[in-house]
C-alpha positions in Angstrom: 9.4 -27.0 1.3 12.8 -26.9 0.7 14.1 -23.5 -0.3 12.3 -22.1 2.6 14.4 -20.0 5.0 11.6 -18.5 7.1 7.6 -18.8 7.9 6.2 -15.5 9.1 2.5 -14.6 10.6 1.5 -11.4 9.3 -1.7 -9.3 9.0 -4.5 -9.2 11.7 -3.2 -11.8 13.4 0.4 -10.8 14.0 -1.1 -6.9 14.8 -3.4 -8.4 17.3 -6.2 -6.6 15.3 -8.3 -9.8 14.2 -11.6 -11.2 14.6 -13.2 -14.1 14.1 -13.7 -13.2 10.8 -10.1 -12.7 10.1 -8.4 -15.0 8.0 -4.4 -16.3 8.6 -1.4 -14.6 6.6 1.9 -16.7 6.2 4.6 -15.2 4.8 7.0 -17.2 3.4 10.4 -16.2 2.8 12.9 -18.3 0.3 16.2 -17.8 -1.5 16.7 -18.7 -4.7 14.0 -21.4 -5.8 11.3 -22.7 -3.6 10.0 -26.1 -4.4 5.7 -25.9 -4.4 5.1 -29.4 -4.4 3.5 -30.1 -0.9 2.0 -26.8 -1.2 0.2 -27.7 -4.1 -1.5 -30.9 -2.6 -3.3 -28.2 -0.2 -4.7 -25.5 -2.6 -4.3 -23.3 -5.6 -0.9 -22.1 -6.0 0.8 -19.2 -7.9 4.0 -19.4 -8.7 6.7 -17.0 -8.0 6.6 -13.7 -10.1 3.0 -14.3 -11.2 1.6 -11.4 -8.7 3.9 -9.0 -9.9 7.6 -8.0 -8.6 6.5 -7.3 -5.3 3.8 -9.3 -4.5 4.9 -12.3 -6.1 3.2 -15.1 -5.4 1.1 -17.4 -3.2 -1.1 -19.6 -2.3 -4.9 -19.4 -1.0 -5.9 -22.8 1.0 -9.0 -23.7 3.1 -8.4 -25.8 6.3 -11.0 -27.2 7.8 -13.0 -23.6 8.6 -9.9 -21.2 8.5 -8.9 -19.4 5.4 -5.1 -19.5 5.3 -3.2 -17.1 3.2 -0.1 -17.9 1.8 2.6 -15.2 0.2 6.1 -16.1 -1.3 8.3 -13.4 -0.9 12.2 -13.6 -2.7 14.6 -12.6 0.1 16.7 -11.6 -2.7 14.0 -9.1 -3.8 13.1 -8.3 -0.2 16.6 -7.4 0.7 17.4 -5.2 -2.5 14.2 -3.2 -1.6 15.1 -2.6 2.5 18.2 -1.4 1.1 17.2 1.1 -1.5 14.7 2.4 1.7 17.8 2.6 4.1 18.6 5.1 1.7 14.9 6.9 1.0 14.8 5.6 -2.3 11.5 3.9 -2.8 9.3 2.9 -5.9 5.5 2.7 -6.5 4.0 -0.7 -8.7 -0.1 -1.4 -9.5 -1.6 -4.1 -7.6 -4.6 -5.4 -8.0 -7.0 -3.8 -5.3 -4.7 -0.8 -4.5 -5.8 2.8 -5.4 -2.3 4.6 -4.8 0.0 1.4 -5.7 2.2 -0.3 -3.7 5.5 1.0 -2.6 8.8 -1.0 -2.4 9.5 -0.7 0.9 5.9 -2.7 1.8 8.6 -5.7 1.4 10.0 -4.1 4.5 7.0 -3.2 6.3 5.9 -6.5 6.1 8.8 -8.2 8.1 8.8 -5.4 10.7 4.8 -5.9 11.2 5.4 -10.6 11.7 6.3 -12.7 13.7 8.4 -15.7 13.3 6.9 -18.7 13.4 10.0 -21.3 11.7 13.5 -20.3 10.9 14.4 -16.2 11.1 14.4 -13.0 9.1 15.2 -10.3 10.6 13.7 -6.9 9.8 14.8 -3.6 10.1 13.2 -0.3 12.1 11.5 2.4 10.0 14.7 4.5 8.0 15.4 8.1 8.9 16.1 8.8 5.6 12.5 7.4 4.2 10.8 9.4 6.5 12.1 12.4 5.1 12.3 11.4 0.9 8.6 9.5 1.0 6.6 12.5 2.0 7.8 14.5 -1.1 7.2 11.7 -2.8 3.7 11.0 -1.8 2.5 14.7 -2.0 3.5 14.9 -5.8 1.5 12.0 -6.3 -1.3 13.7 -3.9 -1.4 17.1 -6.2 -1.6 15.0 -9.3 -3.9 12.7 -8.4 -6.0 16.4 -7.0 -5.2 17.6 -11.0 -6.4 15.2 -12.6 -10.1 15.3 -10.2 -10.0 19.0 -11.8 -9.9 18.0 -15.0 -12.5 15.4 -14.5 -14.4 17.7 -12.8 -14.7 20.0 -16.0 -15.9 17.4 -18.0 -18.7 16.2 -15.5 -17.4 12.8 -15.4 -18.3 12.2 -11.4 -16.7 8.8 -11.5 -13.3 10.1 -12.6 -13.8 12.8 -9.8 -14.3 10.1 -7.2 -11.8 8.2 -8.1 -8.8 10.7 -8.5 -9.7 12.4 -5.4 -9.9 8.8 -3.1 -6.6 7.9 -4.4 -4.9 11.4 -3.8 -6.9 10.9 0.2 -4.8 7.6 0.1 -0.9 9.1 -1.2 -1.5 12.0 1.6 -2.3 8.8 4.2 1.0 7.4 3.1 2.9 10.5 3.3 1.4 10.9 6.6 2.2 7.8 8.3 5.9 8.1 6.6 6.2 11.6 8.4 5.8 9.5 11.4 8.2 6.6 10.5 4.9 4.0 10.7 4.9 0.8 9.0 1.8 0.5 7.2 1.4 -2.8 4.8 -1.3 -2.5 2.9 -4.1 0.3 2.4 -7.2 -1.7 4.4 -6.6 0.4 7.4 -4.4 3.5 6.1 -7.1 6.7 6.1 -7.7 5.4 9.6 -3.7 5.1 10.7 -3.4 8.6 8.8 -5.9 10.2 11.2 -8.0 11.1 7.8 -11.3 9.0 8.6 -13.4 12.3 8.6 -13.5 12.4 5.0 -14.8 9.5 3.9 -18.7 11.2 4.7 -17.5 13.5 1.7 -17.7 10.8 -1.0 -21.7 10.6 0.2 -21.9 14.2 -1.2 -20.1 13.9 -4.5 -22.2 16.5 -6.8 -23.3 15.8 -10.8 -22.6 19.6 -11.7 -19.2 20.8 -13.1 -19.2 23.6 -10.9 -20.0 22.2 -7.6 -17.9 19.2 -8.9 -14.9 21.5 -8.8 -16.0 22.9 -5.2 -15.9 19.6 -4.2 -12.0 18.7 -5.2 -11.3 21.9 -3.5 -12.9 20.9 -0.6 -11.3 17.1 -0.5 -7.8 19.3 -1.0 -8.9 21.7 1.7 -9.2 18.6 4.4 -6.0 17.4 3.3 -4.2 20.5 4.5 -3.4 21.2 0.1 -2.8 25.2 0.5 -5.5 26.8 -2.2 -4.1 28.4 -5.1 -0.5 27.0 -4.3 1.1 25.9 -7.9 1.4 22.3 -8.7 5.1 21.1 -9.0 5.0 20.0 -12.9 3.6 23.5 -14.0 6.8 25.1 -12.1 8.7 23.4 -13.8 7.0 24.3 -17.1 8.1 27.7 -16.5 
């Protein structure tokens, strides 16, 4: 397709984590414009920008019995986004099918996590400076995110609860694997990268009561290692 610089296997199959379940994940990198025309004859294809800034855009085919994933990334936009990481600077977009959104630097994470199968890319270890700015980061996120379960515990809306509290279980997974300058691409496997696995037996004993509901964001902050009473960061700065 010309435009293409570089074909990468990602996912399962580059981690050496799939099954035969697992389907195939080709990342293709371009500069500039791409020209979709031959992969169009094979499938349903999304043009660039129409998954969002990050994601972009793709392609899902079927090949005989293998499902074959195809994602167009912009080294232009991949580039920008490993530089602004180089130098812990990082931002957060909603996906489709993320709780905690998707961080810039997964651009990065992806090409560190491939492996080249046409042309080359090259990618770039886990930054120093990352590690140190995206924890922060993350636990903000993670005490909101435990807020807002509060308040949604006050009002008895369970499902509010649930969700608020699995995506603040998700930012401390991020800020965890950060800590440890670990590539993580997606969230599919981050509670277990994190080492947080042990909680997911909690969301089988979500409570309908107010009370107990609020027991039960404590005790979600509790396993995340949230000190109890501690202020949140936005209500200092009320002050």
């Amino acid at each position: 397709m010309p435009g293409t610089v570089a074909v990468v296997l990602g996912g399962s199959r580059a981690s050496r984590g799939d099954s035969e379940a697992s389907d195939w994940d080709l990342g293709v990198y371009y500069r500039g414009t791409i020209d979709l025309s031959a992969l169009s004859a094979l499938g349903t294809v999304f043009a660039p920008g129409s998954w969002g800034r990050i994601m972009n855009g793709g392609a899902w085919l079927q090949c005989d019995d293998e499902k074959i994933d195809v994602l167009l990334r912009d080294l232009d936009v991949v580039e920008h986004w490993t530089q602004r990481a180089q130098e812990g600077e990082f931002e957060r977009d909603a996906l489709l099918g993320y709780l905690a959104g998707i961080p810039t630097y997964s651009l990065t994470a992806e090409l560190a996590s491939s492996i080249a199968l046409h042309g080359r890319v090259d990618a770039v270890p886990f930054p120093p400076k990352l590690a140190l700015a995206a924890p922060q980061v993350w636990r903000f996120c993670r005490s909101f995110s435990l807020d807002y379960a509060r308040m949604h515990a006050r009002r008895g809306n369970v499902a509010g609860v649930a969700g608020q509290a699995a995506t603040a279980i998700m930012e401390e997974a991020h800020a965890i694997v950060c800590e440890r300058s670990q590539w993580v691409c997606n969230e599919k496997h981050l509670i277990e990268a994190a080492g947080l696995g042990g909680l997911h037996p909690l969301f089988a004993e979500i409570p309908v009561e107010g009370t107990d509901l609020l027991r039960w964001v404590d005790l979600v902050a509790d396993r995340l290692g949230v000190p109890a009473g501690v202020a949140t960061p936005w209500k200092k700065a009320e002050r």
